[in-house]
C-alpha positions in Angstrom: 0.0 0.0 0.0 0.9 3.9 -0.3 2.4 5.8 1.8 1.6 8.9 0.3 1.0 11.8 3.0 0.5 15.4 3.0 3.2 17.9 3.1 1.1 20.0 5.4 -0.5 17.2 7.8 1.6 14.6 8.2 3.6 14.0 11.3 5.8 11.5 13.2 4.3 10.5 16.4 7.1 9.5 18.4 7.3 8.5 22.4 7.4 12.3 24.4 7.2 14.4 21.1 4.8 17.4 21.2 1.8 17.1 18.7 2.3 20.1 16.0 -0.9 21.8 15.4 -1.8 22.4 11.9 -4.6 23.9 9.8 -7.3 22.5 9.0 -8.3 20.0 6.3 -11.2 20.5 4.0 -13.8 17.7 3.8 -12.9 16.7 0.0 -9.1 16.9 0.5 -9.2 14.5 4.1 -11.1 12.1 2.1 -8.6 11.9 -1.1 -5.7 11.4 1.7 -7.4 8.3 3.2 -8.0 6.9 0.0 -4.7 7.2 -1.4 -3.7 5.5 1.9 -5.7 2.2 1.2 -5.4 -0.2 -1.4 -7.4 -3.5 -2.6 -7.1 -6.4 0.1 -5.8 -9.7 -1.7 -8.1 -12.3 -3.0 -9.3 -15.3 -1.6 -11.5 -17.9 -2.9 -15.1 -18.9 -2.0 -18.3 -21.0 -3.0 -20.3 -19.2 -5.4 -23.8 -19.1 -3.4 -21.3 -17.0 -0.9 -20.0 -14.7 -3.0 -22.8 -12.6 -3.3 -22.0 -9.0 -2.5 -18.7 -9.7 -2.7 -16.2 -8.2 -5.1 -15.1 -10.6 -8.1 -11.1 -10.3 -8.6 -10.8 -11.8 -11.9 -13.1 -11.7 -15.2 -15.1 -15.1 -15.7 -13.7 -16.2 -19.2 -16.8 -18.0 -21.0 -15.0 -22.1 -21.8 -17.7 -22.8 -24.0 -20.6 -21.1 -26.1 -24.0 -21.3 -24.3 -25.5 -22.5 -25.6 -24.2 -25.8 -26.7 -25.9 -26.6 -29.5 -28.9 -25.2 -31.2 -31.9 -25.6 -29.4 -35.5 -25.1 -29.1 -37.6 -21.8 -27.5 -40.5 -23.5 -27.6 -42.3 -26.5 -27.5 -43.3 -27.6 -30.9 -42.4 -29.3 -34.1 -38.4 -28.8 -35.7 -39.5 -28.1 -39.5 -37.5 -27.0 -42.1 -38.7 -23.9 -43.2 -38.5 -24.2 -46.8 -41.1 -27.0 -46.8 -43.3 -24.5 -44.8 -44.3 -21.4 -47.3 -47.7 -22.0 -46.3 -50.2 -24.0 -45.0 -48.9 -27.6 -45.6 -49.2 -31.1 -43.5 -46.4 -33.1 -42.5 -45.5 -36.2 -41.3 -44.3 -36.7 -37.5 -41.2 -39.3 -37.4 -39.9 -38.9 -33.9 -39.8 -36.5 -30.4 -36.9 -34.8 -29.0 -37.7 -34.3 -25.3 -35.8 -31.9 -22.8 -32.5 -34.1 -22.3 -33.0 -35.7 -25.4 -31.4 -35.9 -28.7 -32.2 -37.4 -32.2 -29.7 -37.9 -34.9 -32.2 -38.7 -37.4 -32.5 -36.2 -39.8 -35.9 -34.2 -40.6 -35.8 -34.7 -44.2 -38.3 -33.0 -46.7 -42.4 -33.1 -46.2 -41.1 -34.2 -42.5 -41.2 -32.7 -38.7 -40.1 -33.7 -35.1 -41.9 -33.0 -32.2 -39.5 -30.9 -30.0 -39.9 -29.4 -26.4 -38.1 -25.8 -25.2 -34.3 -26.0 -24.3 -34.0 -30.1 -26.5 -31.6 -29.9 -29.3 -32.5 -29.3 -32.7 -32.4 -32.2 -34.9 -30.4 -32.5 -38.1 -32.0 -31.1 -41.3 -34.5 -29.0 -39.0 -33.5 -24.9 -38.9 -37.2 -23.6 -37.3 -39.7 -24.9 -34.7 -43.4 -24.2 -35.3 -45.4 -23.9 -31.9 -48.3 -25.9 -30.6 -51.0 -23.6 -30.4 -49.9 -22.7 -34.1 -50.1 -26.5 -35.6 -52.7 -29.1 -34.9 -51.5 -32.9 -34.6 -53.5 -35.4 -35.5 -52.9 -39.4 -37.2 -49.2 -38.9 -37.2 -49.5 -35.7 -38.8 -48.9 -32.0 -38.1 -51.0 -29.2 -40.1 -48.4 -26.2 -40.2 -51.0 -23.2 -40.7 -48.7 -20.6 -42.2 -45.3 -19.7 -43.3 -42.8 -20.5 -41.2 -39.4 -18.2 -41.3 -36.1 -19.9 -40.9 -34.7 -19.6 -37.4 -38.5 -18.9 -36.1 -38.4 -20.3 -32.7 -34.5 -21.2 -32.1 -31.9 -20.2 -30.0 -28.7 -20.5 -31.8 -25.6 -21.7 -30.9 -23.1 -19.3 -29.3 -25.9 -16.7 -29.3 -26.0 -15.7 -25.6 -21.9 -16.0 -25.2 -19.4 -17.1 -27.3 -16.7 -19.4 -26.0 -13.7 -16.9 -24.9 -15.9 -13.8 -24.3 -15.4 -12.1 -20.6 -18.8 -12.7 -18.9 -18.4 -11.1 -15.8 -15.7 -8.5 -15.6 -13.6 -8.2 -13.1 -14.4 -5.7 -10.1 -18.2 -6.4 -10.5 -20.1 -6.6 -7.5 -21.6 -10.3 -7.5 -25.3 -10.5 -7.1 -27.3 -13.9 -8.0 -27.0 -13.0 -12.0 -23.4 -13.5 -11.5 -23.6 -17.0 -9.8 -26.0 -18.1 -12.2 -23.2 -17.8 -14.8 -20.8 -18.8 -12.5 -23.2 -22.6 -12.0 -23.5 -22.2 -16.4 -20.0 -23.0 -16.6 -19.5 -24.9 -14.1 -17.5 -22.5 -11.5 -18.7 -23.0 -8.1 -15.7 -21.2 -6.4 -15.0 -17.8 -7.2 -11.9 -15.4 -6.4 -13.3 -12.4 -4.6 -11.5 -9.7 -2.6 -11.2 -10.5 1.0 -13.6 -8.6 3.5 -11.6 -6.7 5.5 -11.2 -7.8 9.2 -11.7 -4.0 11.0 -10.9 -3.7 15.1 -13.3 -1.6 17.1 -12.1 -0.4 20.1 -14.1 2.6 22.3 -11.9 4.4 25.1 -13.0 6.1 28.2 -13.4 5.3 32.3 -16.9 6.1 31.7 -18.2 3.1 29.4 -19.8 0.2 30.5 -21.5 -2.7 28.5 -25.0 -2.2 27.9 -26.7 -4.9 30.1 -24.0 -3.8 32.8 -25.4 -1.9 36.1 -24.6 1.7 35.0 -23.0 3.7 38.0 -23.4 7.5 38.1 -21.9 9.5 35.6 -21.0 6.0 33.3 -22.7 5.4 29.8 -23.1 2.4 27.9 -20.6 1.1 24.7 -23.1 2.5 22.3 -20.1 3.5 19.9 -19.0 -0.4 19.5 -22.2 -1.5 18.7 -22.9 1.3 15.8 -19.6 1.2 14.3 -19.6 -2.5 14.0 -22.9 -2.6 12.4 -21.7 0.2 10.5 -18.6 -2.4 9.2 -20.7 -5.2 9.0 -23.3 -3.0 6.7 -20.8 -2.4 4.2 -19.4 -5.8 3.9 -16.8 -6.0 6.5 -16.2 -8.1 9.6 -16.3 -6.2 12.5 -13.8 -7.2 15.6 -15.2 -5.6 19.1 -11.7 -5.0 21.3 -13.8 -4.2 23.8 -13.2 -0.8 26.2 -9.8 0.7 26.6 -9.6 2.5 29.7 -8.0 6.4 29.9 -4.3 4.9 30.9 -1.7 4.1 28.6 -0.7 0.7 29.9 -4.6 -0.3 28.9 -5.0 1.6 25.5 -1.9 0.4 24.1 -2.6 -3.0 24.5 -5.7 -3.0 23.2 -4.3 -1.2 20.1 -1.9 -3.7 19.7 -4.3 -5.7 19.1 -6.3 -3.9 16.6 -3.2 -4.1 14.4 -3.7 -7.5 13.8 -7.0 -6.6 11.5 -6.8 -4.6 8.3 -8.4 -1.3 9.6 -8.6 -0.3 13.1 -11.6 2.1 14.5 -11.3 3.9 17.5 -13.5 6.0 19.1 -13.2 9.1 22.1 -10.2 10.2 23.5 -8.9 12.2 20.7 -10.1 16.0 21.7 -7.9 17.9 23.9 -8.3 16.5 27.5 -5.9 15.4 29.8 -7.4 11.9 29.3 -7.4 11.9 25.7 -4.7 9.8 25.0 -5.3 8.0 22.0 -2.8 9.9 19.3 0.0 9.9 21.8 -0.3 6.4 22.5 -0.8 5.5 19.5 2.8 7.5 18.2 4.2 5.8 20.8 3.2 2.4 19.2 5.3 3.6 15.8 1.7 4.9 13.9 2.4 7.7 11.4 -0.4 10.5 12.0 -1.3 11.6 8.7 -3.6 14.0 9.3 -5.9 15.4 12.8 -9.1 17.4 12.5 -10.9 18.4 9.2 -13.0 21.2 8.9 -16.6 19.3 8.9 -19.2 19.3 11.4 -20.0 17.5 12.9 -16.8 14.9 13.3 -14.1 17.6 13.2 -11.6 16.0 16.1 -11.2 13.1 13.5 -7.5 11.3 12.9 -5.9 9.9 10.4 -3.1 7.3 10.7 -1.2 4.5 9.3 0.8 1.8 11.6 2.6 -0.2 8.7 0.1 -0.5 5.9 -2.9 -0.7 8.4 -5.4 2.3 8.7 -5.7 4.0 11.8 -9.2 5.8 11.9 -9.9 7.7 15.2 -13.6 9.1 15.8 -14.7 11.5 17.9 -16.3 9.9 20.8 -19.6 10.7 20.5 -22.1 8.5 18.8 -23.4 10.9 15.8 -19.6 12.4 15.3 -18.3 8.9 15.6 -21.4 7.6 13.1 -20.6 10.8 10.9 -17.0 10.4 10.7 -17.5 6.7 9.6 -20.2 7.3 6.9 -17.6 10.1 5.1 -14.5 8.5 5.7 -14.1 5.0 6.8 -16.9 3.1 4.5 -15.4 4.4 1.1 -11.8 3.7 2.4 -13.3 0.0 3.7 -14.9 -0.4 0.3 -11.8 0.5 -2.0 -10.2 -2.2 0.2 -12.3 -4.4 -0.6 -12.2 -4.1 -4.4 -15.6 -2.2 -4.8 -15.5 0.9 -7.6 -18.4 2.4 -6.5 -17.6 3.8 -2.8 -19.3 6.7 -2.2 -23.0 7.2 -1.3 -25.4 8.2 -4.2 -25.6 12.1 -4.7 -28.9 13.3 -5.2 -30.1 17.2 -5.8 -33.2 17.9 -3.0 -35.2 21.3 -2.8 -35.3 22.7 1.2 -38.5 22.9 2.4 -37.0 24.7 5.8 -34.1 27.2 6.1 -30.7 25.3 7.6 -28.6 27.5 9.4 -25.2 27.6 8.6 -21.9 29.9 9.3 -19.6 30.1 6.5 -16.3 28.7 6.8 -16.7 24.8 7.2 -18.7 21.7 5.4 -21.6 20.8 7.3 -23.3 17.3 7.1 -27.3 17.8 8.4 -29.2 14.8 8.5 -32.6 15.3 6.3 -35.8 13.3 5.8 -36.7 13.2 2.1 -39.8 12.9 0.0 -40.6 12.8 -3.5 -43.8 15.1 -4.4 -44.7 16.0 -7.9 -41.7 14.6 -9.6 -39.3 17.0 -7.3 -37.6 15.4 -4.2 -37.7 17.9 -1.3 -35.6 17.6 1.7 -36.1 18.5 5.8 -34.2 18.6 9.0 -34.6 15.2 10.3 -34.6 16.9 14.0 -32.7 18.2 16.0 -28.8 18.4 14.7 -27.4 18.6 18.3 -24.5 15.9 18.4 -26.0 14.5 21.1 -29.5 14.1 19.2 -29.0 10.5 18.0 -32.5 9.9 17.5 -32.1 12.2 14.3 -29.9 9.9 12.6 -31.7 7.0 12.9 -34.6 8.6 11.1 -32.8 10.6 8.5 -33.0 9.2 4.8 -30.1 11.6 4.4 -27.3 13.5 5.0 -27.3 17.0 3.2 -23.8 18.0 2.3 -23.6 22.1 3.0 -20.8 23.4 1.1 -17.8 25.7 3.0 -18.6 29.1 1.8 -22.3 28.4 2.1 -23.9 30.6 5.2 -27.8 29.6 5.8 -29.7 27.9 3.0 -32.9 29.1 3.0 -36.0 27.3 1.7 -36.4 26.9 -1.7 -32.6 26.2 -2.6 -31.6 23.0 -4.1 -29.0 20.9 -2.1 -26.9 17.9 -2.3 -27.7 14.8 -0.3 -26.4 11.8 -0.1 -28.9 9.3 0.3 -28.1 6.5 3.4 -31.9 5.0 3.1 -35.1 4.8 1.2 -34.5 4.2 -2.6 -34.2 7.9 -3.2 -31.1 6.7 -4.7 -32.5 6.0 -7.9 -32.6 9.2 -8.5 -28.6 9.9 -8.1 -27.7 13.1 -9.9 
């Protein structure tokens, strides 16, 4: 993987060193960092019922045409056409069932009856339907002309031996392992899913279902940013709690370095408990990059220990869920071979004014509703941090650009759409 940093963000973390402060990073610019950080995990091989979802690292190379042989669309009778130019009766010398085959030719004044996906017999180049013959004494009234070809699915016609059938990259869905069972693959070379730690820091957590002292919360961050990994295709590893000392947090980082990603959450403000950057310089991670200009989510890190990403989230649960949505799920999908990483874009008309000071990208979580062909957008609630209620029923999140001040009714916006199907109308 890159190592690629940014001249005016990237530091050394080292054991004692004082953190540099540096200006902020724009929204756009934080994300391109990360994602020049990351590269596609390697492959690994898996049965094809399981591969849905997953990324496909090689094209699927057709073997053979499909189909087979010429066959028929329908069940009928295999004619040749050119005894067919109108209404003519022929004689019925043999049946070609589904799984059957007939190496006797159809010769002139002749016709076999045939049933949908049974090869066509020698001599024969159309099939003539039922409902549009009538059998009777071991013959067959054709009541029309028949074309050559009427009825047939030709050899090679779907694919042709050699073509690529599934390109590589493509997101397999059951389309894909239908081909894949056509010829005969039943294990399939996807990307891996990447193995991401979870670890949440501070004295105060406790695990929900644990008696909750005064002043202590429960692990709600775990729980959402696991879901959050296991939503986009990841597998989630829970560390568990790290506590506000260094002896505790470093351990548990060390072992989020065994996954591919590790998520932290909390202690990265300014408090004399927030420990998490310095330990984690102190554990030989590069800092790349600390606070972007966003809200919320602006105390969010960036780091790299080896070729593992080092995402650090503010500590509470919207910030944390923001800061994953924009940063973390594209990085976790370009590691796991996806193309398409970021959420659809769509245009919305406000119904409400959003306040707004200039100087910053805000993310506001909107409800949305399509009316009269135009999709108009509104504050989902409340946009305190501490609100989480609001995200859960936000279809949402409008994207409020940095010079913006307050948006006032009436103006179109960008949203990207987390829920809903509004997707399908991605600008």
């Amino acid at each position: 993987m890159t190592r690629r940093g940014h001249s005016c963000v990237a530091s050394s973390l080292r054991t004692g060193a004082a953190l540099r402060v540096h200006s902020l990073l724009g929204f756009e610019e934080a994300r391109r960092i990360i994602l020049g950080h990351v590269a596609a995990l390697g492959p690994e091989v898996v049965p094809a019922v399981e591969s849905v979802g997953r990324v496909l690292c090689a094209p699927l190379v057709a073997p053979w045409d499909l189909p087979l042989w010429n066959n028929s669309a329908m069940d009928g009778y295999a004619v040749r056409a050119e005894d067919c130019t109108g209404r003519v009766a022929l004689k019925v010398t043999g049946y070609v069932p589904a799984g059957g085959h007939s190496s006797e030719p159809v010769g002139p004044g002749l016709a076999v009856k045939i049933l949908t996906g049974a090869p066509m017999p020698p001599g024969a180049d159309a099939v003539v339907p039922l409902e549009k013959a009538q059998e009777q004494e071991g013959m067959v009234l054709v009541k029309g002309p028949v074309r050559a070809g009427a009825h047939v699915r030709r050899r090679g016609e779907d694919i042709g031996a050699g073509d690529a059938v599934v390109a590589a990259r493509t997101v397999i869905g059951p389309s894909e392992v239908s081909l894949f069972a056509t010829f005969a693959r039943l294990s399939i070379p996807v990307f891996r899913r990447a193995r991401v730690a979870i670890l949440s820091t501070g004295d105060e957590l406790v695990e929900p279902g644990e008696p909750l002292g005064p002043g202590m919360i429960y692990n709600t961050n775990a729980y959402g940013l696991a879901a959050a990994v296991k939503q986009v295709g990841g597998e989630p590893v829970v560390l568990g709690i790290a506590r506000d000392d260094r002896a505790s947090l470093a351990a548990l980082l060390r072992d989020g370095f065994r996954a591919d990603a590790l998520v932290t959450s909390a202690g990265i403000s300014a408090g004399d408990r927030d420990l998490v950057r310095e330990v984690l310089g102190e554990l030989s991670a590069r800092q790349v990059f600390y606070q972007v200009d966003i809200k919320p989510a602006r105390p969010t890190a960036f780091a790299m220990w080896g070729d593992r990403p080092v995402f650090s989230l503010p500590g509470n649960p919207v910030s944390s869920l923001l800061a994953f949505e924009e940063f973390v799920r594209p990085a976790l999908l370009k590691m796991m071979g996806h193309r398409k990483i970021f959420r659809p874009l769509v245009k919305a008309v406000l119904t409400e004014d959003l306040e707004k000071r200039p100087g910053r990208v805000y993310f506001v979580r909107v409800r949305l509703e399509e009316r009269d062909g135009t999709l108009l957008a509104a504050s989902a609630g409340r946009q305190e941090t501490g609100i989480l209620r609001t995200t859960a029923e936000a279809d949402g999140i409008a994207v409020l650009p940095t010079e913006a001040g307050t948006i006032h009714a009436g103006a179109t916006v960008d949203v990207q759409v987390v829920r809903g199907g509004f997707e399908m109308r991605e600008s």
